[in-house]
CHARMM internal coordinates of N, CA and C (Angstrom, degrees):
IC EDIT
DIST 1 N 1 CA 1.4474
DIST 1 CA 1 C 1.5289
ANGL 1 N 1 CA 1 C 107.98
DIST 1 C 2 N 1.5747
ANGL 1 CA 1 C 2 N 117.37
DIHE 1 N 1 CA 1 C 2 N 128.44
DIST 2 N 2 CA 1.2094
ANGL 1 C 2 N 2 CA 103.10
DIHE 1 CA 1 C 2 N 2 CA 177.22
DIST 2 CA 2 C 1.5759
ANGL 2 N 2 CA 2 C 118.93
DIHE 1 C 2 N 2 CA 2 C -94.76
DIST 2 C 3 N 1.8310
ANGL 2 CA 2 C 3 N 94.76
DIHE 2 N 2 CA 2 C 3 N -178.70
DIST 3 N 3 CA 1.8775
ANGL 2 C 3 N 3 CA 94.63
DIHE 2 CA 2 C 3 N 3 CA -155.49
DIST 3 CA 3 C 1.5680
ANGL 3 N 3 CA 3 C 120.55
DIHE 2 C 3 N 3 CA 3 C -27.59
DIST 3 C 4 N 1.3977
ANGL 3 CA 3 C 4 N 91.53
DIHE 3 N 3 CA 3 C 4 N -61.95
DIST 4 N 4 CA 1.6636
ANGL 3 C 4 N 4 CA 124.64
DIHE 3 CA 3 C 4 N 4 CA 175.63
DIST 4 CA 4 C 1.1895
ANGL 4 N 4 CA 4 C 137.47
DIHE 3 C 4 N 4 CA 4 C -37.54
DIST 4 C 5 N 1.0012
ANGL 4 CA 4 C 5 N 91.22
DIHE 4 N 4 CA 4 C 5 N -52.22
DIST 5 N 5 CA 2.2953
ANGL 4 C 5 N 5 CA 104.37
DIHE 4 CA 4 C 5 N 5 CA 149.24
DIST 5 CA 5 C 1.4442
ANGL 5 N 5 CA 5 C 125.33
DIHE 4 C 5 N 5 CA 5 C -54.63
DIST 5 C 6 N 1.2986
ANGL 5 CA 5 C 6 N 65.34
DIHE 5 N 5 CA 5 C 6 N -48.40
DIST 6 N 6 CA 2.0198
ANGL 5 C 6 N 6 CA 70.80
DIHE 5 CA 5 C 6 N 6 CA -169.79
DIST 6 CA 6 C 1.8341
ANGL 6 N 6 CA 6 C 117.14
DIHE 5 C 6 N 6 CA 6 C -81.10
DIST 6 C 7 N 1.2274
ANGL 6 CA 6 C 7 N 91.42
DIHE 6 N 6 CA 6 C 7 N -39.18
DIST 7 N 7 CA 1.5646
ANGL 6 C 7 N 7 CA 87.76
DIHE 6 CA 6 C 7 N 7 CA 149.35
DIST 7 CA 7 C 1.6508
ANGL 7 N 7 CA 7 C 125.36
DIHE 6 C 7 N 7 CA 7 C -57.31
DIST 7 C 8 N 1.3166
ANGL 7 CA 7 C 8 N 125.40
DIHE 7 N 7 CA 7 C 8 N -42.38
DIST 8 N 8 CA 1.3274
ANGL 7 C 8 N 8 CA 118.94
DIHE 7 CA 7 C 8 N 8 CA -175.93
DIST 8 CA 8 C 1.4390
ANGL 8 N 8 CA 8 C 98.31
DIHE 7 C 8 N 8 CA 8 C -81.38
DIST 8 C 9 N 1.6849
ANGL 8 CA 8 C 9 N 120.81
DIHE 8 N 8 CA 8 C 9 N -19.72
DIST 9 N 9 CA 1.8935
ANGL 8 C 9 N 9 CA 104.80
DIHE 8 CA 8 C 9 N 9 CA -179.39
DIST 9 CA 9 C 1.5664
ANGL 9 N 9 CA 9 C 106.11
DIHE 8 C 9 N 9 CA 9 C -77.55
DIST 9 C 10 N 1.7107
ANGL 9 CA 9 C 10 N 118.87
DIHE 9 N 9 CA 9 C 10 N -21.14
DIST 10 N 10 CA 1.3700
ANGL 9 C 10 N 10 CA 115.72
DIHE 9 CA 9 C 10 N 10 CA -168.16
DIST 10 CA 10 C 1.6877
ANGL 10 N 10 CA 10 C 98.77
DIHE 9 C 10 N 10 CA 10 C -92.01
DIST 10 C 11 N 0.9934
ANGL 10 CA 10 C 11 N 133.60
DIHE 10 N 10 CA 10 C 11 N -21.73
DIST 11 N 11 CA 1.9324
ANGL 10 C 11 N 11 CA 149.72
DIHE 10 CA 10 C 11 N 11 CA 155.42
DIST 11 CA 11 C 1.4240
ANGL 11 N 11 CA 11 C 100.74
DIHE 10 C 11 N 11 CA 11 C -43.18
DIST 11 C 12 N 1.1613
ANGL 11 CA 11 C 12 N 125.09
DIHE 11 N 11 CA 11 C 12 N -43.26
DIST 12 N 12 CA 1.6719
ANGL 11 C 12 N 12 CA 123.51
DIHE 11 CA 11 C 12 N 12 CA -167.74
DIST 12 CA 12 C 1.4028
ANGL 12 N 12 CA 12 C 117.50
DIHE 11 C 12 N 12 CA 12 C -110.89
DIST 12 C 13 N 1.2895
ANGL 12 CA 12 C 13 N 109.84
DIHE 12 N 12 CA 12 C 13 N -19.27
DIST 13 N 13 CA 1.4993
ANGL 12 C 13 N 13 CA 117.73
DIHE 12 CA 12 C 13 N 13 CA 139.68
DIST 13 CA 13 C 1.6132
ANGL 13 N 13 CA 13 C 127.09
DIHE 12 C 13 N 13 CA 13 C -38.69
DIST 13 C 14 N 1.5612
ANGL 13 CA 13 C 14 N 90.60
DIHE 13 N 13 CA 13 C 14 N -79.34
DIST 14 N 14 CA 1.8063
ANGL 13 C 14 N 14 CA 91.73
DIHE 13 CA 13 C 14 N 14 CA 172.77
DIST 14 CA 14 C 1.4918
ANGL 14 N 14 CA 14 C 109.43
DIHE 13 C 14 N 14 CA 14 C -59.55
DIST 14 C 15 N 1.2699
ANGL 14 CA 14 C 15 N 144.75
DIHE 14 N 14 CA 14 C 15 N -66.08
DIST 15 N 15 CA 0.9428
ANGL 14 C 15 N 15 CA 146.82
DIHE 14 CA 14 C 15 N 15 CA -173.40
DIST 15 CA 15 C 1.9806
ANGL 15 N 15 CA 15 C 99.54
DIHE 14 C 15 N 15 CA 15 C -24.98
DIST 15 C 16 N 0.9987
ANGL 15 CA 15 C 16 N 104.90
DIHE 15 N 15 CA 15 C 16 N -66.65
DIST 16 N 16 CA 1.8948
ANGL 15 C 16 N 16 CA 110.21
DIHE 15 CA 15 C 16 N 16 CA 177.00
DIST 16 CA 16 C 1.6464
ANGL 16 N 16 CA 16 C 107.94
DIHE 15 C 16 N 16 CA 16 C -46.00
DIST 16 C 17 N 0.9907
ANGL 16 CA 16 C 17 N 106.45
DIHE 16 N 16 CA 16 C 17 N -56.65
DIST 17 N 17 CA 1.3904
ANGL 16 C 17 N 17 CA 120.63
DIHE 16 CA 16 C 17 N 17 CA 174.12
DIST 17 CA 17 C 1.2370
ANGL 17 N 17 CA 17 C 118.63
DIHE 16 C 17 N 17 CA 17 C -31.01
DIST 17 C 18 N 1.4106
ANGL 17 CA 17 C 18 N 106.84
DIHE 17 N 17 CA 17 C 18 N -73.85
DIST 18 N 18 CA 1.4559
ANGL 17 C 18 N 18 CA 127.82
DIHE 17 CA 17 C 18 N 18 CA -179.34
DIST 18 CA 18 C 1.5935
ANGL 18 N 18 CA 18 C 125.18
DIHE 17 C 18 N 18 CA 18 C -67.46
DIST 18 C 19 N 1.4078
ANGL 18 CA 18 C 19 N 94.62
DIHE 18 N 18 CA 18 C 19 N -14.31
DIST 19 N 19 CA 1.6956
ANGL 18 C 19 N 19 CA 99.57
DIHE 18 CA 18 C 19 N 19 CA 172.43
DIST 19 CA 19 C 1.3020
ANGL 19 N 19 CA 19 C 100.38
DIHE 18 C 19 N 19 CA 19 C -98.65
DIST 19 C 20 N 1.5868
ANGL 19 CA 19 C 20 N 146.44
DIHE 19 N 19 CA 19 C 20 N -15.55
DIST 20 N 20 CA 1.2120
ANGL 19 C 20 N 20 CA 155.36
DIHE 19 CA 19 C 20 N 20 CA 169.45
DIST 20 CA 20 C 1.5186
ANGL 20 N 20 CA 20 C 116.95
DIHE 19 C 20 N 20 CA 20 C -55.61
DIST 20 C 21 N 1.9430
ANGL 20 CA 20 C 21 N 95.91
DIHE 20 N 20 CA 20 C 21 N -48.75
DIST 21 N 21 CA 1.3994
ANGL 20 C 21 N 21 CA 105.06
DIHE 20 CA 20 C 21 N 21 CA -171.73
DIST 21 CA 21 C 1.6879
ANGL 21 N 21 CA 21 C 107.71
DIHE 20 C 21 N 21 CA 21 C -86.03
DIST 21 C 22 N 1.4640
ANGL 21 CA 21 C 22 N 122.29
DIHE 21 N 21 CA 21 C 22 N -11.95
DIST 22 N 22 CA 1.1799
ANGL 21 C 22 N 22 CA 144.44
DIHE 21 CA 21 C 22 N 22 CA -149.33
DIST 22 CA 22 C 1.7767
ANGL 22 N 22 CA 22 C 78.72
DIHE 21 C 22 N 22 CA 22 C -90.09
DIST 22 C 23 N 1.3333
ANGL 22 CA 22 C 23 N 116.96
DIHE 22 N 22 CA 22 C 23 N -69.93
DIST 23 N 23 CA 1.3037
ANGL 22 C 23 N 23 CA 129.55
DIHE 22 CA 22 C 23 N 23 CA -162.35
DIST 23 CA 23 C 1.9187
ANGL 23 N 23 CA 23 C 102.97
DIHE 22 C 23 N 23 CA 23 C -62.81
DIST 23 C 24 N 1.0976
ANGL 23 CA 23 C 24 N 116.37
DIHE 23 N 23 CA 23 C 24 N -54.32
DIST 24 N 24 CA 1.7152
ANGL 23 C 24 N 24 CA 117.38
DIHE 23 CA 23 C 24 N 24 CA 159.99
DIST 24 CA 24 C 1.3846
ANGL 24 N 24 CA 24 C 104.25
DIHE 23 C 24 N 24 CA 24 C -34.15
DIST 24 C 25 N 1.0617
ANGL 24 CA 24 C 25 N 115.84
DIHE 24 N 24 CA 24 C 25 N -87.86
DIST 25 N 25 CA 1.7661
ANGL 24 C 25 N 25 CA 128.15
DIHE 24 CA 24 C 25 N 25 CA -177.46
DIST 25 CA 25 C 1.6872
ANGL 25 N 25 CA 25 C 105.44
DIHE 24 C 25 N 25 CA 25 C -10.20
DIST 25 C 26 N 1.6482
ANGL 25 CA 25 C 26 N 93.35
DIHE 25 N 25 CA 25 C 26 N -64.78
DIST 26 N 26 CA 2.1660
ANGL 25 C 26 N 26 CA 99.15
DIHE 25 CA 25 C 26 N 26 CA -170.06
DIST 26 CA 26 C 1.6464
ANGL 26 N 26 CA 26 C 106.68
DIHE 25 C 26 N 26 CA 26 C -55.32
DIST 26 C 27 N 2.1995
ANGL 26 CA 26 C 27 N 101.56
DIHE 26 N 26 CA 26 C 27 N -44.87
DIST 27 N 27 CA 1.3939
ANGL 26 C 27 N 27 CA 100.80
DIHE 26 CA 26 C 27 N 27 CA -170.76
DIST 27 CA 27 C 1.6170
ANGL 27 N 27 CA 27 C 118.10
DIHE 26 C 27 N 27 CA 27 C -58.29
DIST 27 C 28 N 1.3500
ANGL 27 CA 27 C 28 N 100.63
DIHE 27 N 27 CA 27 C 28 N -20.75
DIST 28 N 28 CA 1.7115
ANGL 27 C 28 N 28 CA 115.54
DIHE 27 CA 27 C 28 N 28 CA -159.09
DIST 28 CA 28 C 1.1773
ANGL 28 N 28 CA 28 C 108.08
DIHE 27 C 28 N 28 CA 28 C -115.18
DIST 28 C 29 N 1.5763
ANGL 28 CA 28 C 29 N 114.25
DIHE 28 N 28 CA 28 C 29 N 27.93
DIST 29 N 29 CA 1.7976
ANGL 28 C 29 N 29 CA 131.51
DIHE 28 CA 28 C 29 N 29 CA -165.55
DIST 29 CA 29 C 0.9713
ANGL 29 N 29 CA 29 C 84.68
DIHE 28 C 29 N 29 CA 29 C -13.38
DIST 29 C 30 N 2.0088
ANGL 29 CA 29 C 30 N 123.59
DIHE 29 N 29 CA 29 C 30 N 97.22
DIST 30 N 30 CA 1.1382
ANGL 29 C 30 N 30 CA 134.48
DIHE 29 CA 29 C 30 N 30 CA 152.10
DIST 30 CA 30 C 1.6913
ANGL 30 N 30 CA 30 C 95.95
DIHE 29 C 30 N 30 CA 30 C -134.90
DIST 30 C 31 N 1.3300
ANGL 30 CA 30 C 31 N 123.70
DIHE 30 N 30 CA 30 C 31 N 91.95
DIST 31 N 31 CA 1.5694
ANGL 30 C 31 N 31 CA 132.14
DIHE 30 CA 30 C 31 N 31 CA 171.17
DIST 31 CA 31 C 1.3061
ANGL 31 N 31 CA 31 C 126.29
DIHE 30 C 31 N 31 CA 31 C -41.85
DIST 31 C 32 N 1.6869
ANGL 31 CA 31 C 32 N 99.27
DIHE 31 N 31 CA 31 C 32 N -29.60
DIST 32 N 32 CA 1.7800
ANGL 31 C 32 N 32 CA 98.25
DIHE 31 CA 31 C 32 N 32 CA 169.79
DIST 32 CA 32 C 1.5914
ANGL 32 N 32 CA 32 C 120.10
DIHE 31 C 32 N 32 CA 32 C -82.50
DIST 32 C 33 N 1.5019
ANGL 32 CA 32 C 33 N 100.62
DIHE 32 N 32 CA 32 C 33 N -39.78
DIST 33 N 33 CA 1.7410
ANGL 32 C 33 N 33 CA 94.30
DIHE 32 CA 32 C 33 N 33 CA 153.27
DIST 33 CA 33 C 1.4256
ANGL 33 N 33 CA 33 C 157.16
DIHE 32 C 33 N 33 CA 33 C -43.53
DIST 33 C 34 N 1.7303
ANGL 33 CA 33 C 34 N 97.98
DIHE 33 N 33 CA 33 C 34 N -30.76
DIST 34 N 34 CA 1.3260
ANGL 33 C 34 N 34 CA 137.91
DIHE 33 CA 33 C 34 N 34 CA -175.48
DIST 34 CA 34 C 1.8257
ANGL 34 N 34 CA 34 C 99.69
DIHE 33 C 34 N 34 CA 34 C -79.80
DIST 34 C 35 N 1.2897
ANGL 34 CA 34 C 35 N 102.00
DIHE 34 N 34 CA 34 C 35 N -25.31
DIST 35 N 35 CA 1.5698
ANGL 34 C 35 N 35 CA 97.02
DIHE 34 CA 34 C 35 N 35 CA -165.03
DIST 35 CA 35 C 1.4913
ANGL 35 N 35 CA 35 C 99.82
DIHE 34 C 35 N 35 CA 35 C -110.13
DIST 35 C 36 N 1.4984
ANGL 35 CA 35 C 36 N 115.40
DIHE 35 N 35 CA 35 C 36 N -30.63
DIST 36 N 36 CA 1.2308
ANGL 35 C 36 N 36 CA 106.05
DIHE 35 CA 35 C 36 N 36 CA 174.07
DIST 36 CA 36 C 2.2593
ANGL 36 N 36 CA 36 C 120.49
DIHE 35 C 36 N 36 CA 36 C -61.34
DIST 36 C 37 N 1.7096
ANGL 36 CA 36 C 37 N 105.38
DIHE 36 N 36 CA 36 C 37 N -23.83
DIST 37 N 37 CA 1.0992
ANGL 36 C 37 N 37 CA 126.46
DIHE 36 CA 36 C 37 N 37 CA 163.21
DIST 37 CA 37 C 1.5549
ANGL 37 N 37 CA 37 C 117.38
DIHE 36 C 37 N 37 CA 37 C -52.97
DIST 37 C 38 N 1.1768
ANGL 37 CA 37 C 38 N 96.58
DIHE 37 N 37 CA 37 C 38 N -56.71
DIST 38 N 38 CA 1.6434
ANGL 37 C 38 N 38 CA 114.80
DIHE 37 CA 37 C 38 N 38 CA 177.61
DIST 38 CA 38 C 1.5153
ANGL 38 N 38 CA 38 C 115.51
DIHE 37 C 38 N 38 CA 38 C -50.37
DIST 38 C 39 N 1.4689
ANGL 38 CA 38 C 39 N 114.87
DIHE 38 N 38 CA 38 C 39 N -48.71
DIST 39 N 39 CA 1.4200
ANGL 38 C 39 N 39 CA 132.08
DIHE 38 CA 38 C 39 N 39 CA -176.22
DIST 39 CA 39 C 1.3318
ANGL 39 N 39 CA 39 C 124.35
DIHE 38 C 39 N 39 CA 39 C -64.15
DIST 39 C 40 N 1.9301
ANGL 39 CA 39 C 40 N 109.28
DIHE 39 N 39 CA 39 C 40 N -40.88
DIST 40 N 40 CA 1.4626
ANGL 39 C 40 N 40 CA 144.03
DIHE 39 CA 39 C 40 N 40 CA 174.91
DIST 40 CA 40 C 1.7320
ANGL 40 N 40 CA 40 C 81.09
DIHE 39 C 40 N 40 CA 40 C -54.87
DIST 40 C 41 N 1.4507
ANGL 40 CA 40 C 41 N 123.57
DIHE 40 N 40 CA 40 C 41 N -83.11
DIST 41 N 41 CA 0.9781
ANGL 40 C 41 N 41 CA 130.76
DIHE 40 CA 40 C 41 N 41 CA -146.59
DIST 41 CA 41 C 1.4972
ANGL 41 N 41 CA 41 C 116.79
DIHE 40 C 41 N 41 CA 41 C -53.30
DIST 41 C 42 N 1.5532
ANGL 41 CA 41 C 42 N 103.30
DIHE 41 N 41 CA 41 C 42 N -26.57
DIST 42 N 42 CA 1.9733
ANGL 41 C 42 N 42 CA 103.19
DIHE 41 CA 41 C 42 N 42 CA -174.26
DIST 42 CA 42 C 1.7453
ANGL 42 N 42 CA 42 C 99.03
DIHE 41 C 42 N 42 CA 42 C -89.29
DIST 42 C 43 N 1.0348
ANGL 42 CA 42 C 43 N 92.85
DIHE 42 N 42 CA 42 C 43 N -30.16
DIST 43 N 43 CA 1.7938
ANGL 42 C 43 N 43 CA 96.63
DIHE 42 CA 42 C 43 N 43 CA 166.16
DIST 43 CA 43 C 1.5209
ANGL 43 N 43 CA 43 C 126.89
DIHE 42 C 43 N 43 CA 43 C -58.42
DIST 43 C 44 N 1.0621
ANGL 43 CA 43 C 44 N 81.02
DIHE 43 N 43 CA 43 C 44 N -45.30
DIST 44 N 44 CA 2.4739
ANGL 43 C 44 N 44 CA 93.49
DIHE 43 CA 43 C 44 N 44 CA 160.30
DIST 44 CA 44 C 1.2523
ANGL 44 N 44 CA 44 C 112.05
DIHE 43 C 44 N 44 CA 44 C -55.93
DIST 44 C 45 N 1.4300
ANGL 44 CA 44 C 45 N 95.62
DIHE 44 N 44 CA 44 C 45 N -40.89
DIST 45 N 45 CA 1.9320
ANGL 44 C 45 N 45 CA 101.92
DIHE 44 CA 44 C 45 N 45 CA -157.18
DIST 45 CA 45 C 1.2431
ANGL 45 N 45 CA 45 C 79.97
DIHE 44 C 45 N 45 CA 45 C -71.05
DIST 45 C 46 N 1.4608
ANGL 45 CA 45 C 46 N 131.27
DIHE 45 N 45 CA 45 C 46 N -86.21
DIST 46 N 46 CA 1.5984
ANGL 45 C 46 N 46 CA 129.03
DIHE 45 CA 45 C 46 N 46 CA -160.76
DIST 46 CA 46 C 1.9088
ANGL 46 N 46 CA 46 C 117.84
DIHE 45 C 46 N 46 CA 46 C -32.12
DIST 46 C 47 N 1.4766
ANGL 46 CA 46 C 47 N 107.99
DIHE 46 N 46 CA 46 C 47 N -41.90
DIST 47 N 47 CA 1.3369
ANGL 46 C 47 N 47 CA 113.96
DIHE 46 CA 46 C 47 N 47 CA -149.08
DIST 47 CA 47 C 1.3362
ANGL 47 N 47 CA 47 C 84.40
DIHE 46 C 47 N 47 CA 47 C -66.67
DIST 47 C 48 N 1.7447
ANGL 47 CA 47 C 48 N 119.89
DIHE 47 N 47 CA 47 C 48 N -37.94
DIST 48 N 48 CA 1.4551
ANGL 47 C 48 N 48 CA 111.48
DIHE 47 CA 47 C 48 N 48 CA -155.24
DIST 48 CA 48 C 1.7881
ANGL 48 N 48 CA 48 C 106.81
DIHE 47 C 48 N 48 CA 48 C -95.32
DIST 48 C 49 N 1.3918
ANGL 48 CA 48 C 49 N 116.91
DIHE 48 N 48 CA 48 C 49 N 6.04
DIST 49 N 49 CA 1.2330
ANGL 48 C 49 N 49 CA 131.72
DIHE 48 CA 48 C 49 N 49 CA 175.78
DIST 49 CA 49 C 1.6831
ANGL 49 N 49 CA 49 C 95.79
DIHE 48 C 49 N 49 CA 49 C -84.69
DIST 49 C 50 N 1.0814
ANGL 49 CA 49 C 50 N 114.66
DIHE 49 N 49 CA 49 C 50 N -56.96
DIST 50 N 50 CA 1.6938
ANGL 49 C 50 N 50 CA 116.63
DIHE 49 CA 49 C 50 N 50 CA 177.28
DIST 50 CA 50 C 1.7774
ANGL 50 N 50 CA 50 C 108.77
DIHE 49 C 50 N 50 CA 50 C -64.83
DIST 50 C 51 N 1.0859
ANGL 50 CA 50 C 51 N 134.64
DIHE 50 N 50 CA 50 C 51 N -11.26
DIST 51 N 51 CA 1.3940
ANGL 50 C 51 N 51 CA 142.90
DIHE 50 CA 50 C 51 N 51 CA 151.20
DIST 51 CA 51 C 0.9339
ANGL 51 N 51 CA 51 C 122.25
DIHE 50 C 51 N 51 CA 51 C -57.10
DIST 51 C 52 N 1.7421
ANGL 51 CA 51 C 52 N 122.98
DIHE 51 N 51 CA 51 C 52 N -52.45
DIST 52 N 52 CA 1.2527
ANGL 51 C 52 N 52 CA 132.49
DIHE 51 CA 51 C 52 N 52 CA 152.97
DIST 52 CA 52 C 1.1949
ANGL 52 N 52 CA 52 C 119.19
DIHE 51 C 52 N 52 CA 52 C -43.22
DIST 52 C 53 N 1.6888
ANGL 52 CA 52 C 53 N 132.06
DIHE 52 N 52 CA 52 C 53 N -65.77
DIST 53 N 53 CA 0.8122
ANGL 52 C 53 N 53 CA 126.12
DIHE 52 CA 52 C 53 N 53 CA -164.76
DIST 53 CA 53 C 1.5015
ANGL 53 N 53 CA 53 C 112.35
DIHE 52 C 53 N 53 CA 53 C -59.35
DIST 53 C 54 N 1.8437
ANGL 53 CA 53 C 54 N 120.71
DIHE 53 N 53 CA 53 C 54 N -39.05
DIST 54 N 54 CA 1.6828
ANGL 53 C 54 N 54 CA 112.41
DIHE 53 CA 53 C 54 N 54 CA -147.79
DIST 54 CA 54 C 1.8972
ANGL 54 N 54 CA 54 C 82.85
DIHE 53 C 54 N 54 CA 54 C -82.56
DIST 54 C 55 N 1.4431
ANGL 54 CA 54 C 55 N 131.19
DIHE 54 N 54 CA 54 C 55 N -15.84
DIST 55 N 55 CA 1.8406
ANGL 54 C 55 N 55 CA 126.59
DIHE 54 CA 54 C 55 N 55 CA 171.02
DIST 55 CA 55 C 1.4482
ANGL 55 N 55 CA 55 C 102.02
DIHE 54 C 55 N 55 CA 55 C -65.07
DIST 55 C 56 N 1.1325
ANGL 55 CA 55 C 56 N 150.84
DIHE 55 N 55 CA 55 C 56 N 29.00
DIST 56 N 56 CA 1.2141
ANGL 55 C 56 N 56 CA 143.67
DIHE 55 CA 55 C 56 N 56 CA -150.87
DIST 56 CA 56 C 1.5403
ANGL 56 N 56 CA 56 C 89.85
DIHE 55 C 56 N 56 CA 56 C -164.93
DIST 56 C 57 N 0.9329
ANGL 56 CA 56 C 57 N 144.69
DIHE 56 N 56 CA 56 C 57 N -44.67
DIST 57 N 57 CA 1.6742
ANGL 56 C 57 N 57 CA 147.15
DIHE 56 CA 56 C 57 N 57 CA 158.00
DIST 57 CA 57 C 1.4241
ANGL 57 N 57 CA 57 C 111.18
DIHE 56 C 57 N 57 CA 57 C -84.33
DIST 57 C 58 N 1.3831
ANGL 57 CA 57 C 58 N 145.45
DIHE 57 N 57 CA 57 C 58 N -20.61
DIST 58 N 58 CA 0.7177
ANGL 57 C 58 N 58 CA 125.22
DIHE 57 CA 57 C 58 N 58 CA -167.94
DIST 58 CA 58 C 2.3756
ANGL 58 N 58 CA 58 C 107.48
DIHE 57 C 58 N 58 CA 58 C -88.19
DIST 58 C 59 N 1.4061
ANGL 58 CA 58 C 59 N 91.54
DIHE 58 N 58 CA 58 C 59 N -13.89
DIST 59 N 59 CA 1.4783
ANGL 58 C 59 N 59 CA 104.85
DIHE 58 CA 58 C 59 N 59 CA 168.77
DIST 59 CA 59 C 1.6978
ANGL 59 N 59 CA 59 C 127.39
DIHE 58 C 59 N 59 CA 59 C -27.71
END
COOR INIT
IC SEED 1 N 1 CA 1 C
IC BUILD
């Protein structure tokens, strides 16, 4: 699998993740959970933004 994929498959991973743990957190009014969800999730967004980018050089 090259870089670029797999960065955008491990981006959409966390992203799931983090809206999973995000959604636990509210159900389980636990605020540090909720944010650790939140954090997972902007970390997806980026990882799979840099996925994009290295499929776009790797041409």
């Amino acid at each position: 699998m090259k870089s670029g994929t797999k960065d955008q498959a491990e981006g959409t991973f966390h992203q799931l993740a983090g809206k999973a743990k995000e959604i636990a957190g509210k159900l389980s009014e636990n605020p540090r959970l909720e944010a650790e969800g939140s954090d997972e999730k902007i970390i997806g967004t980026v990882q799979k933004k840099i996925g994009q980018i290295k499929k776009v050089f790797e041409k």
